[in-house]
C-alpha positions in Angstrom: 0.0 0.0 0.0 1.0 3.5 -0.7 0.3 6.7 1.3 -0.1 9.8 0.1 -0.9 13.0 2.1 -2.8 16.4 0.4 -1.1 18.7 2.6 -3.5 21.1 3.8 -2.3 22.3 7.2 -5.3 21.3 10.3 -7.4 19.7 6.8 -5.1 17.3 5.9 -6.0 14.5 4.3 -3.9 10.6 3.4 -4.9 9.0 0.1 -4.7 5.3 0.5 -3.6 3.5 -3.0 -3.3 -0.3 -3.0 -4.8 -3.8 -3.7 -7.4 -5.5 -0.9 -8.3 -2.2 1.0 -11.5 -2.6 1.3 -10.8 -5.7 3.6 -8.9 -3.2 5.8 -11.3 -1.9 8.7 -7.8 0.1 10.2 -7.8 2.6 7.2 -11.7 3.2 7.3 -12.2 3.6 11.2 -10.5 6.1 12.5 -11.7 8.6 10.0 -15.4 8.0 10.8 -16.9 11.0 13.0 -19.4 10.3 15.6 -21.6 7.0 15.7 -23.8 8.0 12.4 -22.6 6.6 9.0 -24.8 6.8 5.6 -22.8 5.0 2.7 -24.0 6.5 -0.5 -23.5 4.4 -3.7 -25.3 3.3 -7.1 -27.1 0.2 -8.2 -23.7 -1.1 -10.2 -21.7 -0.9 -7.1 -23.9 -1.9 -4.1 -24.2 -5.4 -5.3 -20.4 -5.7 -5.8 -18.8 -3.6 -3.0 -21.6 -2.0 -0.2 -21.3 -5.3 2.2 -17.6 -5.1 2.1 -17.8 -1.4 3.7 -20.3 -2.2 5.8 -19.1 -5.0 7.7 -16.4 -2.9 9.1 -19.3 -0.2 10.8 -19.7 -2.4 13.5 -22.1 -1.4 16.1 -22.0 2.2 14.6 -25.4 3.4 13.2 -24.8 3.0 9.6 -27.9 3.8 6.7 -27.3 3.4 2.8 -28.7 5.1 -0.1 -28.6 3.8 -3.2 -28.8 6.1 -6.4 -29.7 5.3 -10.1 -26.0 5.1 -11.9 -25.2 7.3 -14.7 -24.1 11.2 -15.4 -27.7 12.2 -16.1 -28.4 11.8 -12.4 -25.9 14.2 -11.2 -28.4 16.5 -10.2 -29.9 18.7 -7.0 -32.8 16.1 -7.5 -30.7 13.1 -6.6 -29.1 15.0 -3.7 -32.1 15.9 -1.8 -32.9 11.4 -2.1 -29.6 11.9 0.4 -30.5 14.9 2.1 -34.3 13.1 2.8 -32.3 9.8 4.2 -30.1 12.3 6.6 -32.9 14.4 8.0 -35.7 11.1 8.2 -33.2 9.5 10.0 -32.4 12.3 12.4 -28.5 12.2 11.4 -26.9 15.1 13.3 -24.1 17.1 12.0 -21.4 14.7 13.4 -22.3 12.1 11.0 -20.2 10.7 8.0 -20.7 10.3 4.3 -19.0 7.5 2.8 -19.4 8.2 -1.4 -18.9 4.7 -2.8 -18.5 4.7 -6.2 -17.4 6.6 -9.2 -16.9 10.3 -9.5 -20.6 10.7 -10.1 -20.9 9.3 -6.6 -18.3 11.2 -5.2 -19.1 14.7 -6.6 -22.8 14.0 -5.1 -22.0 12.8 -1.9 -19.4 15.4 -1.3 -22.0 18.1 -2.2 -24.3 16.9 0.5 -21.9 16.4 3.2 -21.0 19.9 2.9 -24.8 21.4 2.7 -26.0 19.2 5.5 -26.2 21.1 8.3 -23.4 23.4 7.0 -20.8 20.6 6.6 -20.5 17.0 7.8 -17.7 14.9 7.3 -17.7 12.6 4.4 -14.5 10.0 3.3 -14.1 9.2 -0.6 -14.0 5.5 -1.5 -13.8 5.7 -5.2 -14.2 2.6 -7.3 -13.3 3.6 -11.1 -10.3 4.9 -12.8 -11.0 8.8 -12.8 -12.5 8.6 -9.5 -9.3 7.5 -8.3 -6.9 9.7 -10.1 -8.7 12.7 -10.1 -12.2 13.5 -9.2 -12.0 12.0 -5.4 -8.8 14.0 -4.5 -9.0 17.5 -4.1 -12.6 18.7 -2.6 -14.3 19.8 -5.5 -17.8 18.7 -5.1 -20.8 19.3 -6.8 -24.0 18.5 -9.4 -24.8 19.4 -12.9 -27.6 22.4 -14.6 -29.4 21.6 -17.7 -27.3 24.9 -19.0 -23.7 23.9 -17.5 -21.4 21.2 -15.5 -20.8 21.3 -12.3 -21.6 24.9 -11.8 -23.3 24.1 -8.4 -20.9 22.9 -5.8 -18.7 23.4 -2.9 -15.3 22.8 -2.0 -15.4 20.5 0.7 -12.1 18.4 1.3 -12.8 14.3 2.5 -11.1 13.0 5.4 -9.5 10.6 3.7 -9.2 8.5 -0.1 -9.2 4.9 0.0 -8.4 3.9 -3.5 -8.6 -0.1 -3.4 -7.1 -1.0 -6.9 -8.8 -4.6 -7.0 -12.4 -2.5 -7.7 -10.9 -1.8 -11.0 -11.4 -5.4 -12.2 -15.5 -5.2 -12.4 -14.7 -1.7 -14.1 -15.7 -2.2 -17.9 -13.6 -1.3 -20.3 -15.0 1.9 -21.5 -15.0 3.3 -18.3 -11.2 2.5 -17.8 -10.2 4.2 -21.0 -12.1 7.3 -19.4 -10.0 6.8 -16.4 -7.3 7.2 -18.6 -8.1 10.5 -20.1 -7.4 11.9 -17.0 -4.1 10.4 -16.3 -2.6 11.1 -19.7 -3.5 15.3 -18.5 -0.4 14.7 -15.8 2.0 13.9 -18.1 0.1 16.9 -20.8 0.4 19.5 -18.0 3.4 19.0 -16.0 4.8 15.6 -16.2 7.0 15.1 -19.6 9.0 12.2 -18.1 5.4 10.5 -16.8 4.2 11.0 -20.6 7.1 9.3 -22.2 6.4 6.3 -19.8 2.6 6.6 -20.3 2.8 6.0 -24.1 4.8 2.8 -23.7 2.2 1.4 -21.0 -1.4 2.3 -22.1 -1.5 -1.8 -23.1 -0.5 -2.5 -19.3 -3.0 -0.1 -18.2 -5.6 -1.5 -20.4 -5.0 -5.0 -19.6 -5.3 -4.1 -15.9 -1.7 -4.8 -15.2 -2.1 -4.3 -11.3 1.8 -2.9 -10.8 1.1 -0.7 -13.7 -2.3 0.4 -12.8 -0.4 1.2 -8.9 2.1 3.1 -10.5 -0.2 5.3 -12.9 -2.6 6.2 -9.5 0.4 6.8 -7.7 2.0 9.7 -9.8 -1.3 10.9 -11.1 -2.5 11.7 -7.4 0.9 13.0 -6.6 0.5 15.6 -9.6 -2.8 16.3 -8.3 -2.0 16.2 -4.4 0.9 18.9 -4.9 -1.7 21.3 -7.7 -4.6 21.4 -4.2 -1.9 22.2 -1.7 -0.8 25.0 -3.6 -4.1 26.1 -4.4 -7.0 24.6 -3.2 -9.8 26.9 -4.6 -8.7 27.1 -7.8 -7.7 31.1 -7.8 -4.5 30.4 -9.6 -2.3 27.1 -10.4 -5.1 24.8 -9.7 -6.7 25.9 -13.3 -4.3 24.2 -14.8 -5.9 20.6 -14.0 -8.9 21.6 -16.1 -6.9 20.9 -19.4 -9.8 19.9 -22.1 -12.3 20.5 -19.8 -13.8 23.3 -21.1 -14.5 21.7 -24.7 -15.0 18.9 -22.8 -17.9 20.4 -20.5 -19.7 21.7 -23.6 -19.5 18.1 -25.1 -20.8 16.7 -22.4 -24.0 19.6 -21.8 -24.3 19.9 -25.3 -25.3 16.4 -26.0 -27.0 15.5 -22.7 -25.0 14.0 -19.8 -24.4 10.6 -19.9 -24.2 10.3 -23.7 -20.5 10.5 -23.6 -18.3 9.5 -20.5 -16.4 12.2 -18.9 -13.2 10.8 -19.7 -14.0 10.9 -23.9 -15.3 14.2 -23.5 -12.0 15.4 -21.8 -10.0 13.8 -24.4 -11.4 15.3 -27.0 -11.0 18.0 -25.6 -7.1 18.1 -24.5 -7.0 17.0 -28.8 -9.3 20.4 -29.3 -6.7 22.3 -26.5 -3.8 21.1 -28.3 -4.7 22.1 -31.8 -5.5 25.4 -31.0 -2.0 25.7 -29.3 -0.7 24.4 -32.1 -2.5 27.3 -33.9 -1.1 29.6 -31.7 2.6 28.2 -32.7 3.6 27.2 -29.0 3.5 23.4 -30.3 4.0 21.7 -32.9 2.5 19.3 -35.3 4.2 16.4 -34.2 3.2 17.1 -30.6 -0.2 17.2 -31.6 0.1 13.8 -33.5 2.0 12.1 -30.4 -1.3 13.3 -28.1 -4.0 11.7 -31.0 -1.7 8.7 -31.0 -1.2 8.1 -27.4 -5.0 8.9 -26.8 -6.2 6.5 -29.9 -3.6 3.9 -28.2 -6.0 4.4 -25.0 -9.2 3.9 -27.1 -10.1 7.0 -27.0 -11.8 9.7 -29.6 -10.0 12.6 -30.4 -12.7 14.4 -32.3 -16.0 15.9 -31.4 -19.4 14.9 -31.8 -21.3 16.1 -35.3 -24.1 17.3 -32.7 -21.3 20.2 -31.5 -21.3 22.8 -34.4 -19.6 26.0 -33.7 -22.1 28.3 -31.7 -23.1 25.2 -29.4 -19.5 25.1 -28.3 -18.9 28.7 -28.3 -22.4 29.2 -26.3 -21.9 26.9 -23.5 -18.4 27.4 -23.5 -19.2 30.8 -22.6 -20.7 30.0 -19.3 -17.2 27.9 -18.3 -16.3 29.0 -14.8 -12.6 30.5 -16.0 -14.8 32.9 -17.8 -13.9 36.1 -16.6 -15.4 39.1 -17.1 -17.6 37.4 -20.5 -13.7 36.7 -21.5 -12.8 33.3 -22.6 -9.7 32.1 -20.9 -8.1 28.3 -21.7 -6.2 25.5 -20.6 -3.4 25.3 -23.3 -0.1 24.3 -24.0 3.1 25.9 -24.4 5.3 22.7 -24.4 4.5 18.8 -23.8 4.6 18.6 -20.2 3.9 22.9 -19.7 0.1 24.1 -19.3 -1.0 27.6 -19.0 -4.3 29.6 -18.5 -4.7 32.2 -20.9 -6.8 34.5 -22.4 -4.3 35.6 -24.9 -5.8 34.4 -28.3 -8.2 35.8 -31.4 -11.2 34.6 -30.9 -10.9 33.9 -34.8 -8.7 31.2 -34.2 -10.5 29.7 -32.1 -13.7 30.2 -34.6 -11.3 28.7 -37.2 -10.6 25.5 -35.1 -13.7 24.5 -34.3 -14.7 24.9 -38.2 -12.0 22.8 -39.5 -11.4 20.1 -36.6 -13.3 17.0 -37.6 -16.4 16.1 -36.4 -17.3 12.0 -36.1 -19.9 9.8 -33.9 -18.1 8.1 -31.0 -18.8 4.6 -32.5 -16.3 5.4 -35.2 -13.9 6.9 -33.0 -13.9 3.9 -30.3 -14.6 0.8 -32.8 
């Protein structure tokens, strides 16, 4: 097992990486506050992995809730099913959330725990790829608006990650290429050496090579760990993380959630992020061509859906949350390995990107 620690002075937090965790009660336990526990999970993952957390609660009052699985239910609708469990029965505000699941899960579950009562504690147990490298570390929390992602939320850090590597083997395989997305942004951002060893090990990764998968959590969570200790509420450096989101977002909104996987949307949109920096002449062609491979190598698409035309993305892209002042600003790159947040480009570059990049269904992109 590996031990990691998001170094936020009194808030603190260790991230627990490793195989058989969940049949560890001594990571779980002491980060439970008070004698009320609610596990919140999703109708995939209670039949595989609620028992397993529950057996370790002991003689401690523990309630589940179990949510329909999917994007599309990231929503104020499905928190208040939590926030109706709390309050029927009578939790009090030294209770803990345990979000077991995927990010969905984990962005939900966080959102309550820090509405309920003004802020509970909650721990993260996530059970997929990107859950693991990215969405359960850090404290962002939140749900989704017909007209935007996550643009209701909190920051609300967990007491604790428990990422049990073994859950990855019910994960199918889709949903581990999405995992991936987010650990090729690393290397895309600020790891160059993590990168190079990346596109030699996406077959390990995909083949569920358990060293391999270890390794990849590891440094990705590191990356991340050292980005929310320097800047936890994203006023700066912490930006940075959101490379591809923003055409990724739009994806996502602009075709309904749950259409497309988080993961596919953010790679097509690091492939978007790179070809306008390309555009800009801070990378080259070649870089560009070594992030399509490395991201088809990962089965993933690199090019947007033909429901996104132009003003779709420029609409919803407009309501990003690096938008300041109704001016765009962007995760790009300067170098392989170097991600900035600028605002520094013609808008008629970016017109002239999305008009020329290539538009194909996911089938054909993921065949």
């Amino acid at each position: 097992m590996k031990t990691l620690t998001v170094d936020l002075g009194a808030r603190s937090y260790p991230i627990y990486i490793g195989r058989q965790l969940l049949a560890n009660p001594d990571l779980l336990l002491p980060h439970i506050h008070g004698h009320q526990v609610m596990v919140v999970t999703n109708e995939t993952i209670a039949p595989l992995y609620l028992n397993k957390v529950q057996q370790h609660l002991g003689n401690l009052e523990h309630k589940s809730v179990i949510l329909p699985d999917g994007e599309q239910y990231k929503t104020l609708d499905t928190v208040n099913q939590i926030f109706d469990s709390l309050l029927t029965n009578r939790f009090n505000r030294n209770a803990t959330l345990i979000a077991l699941g995927g990010g969905v899960i984990g962005d939900i579950t966080g959102f309550a725990a820090a509405a309920y009562q003004r802020g509970i504690h909650f721990i993260q147990i996530p059970t997929t790829l990107l859950a693991q490298v990215d969405s359960s570390v850090g404290g962002k929390t939140g749900v989704n608006h017909k007209l935007g992602k996550n643009m209701i939320g909190a920051f609300h850090q967990p007491d604790c990650v428990i990422a049990d590597t073994d859950t990855l083997n019910t994960l199918d395989d889709r949903q581990l290429s999405a995992g991936i997305a987010e650990v090729i942004k690393y290397g895309l951002i600020s790891d160059p050496e993590f990168l190079t060893w990346l596109e030699s090990k996406i077959p390990d990764l995909l083949s569920r090579d358990p060293e391999t998968l270890a390794y990849a959590i590891e440094t990705s969570c590191m990356n991340k760990a050292s980005v929310v200790a320097a800047d936890e509420r994203e006023s700066g450096q912490r930006a940075l993380l959101n490379l591809g989101h923003t055409f990724g977002h739009a994806i996502e909104t602009g075709i309904g959630y749950g259409n497309w996987l988080h993961g596919e949307a953010v790679a097509v949109g690091m492939y978007m992020a790179a070809n306008l920096s390309e555009r800009l002449h801070w990378i080259s062609r070649d870089d560009v061509l070594r992030i399509e491979k490395i991201l088809k190598l990962a089965s993933l698409p690199v090019f947007p859906p033909e429901e996104m035309d132009n003003d779709k993305f420029l609409n919803l892209m407009a309501v990003d949350k690096k938008v300041v002042n109704k001016r765009l600003r962007l995760v790009l790159l300067k170098e392989l390995g170097k991600a900035i947040v600028t605002e520094d480009f013609e808008r008629s570059v970016l017109e002239t990107m999305l008009s020329e990049i290539k538009r194909e269904p996911l089938k054909d992109q993921c065949a």
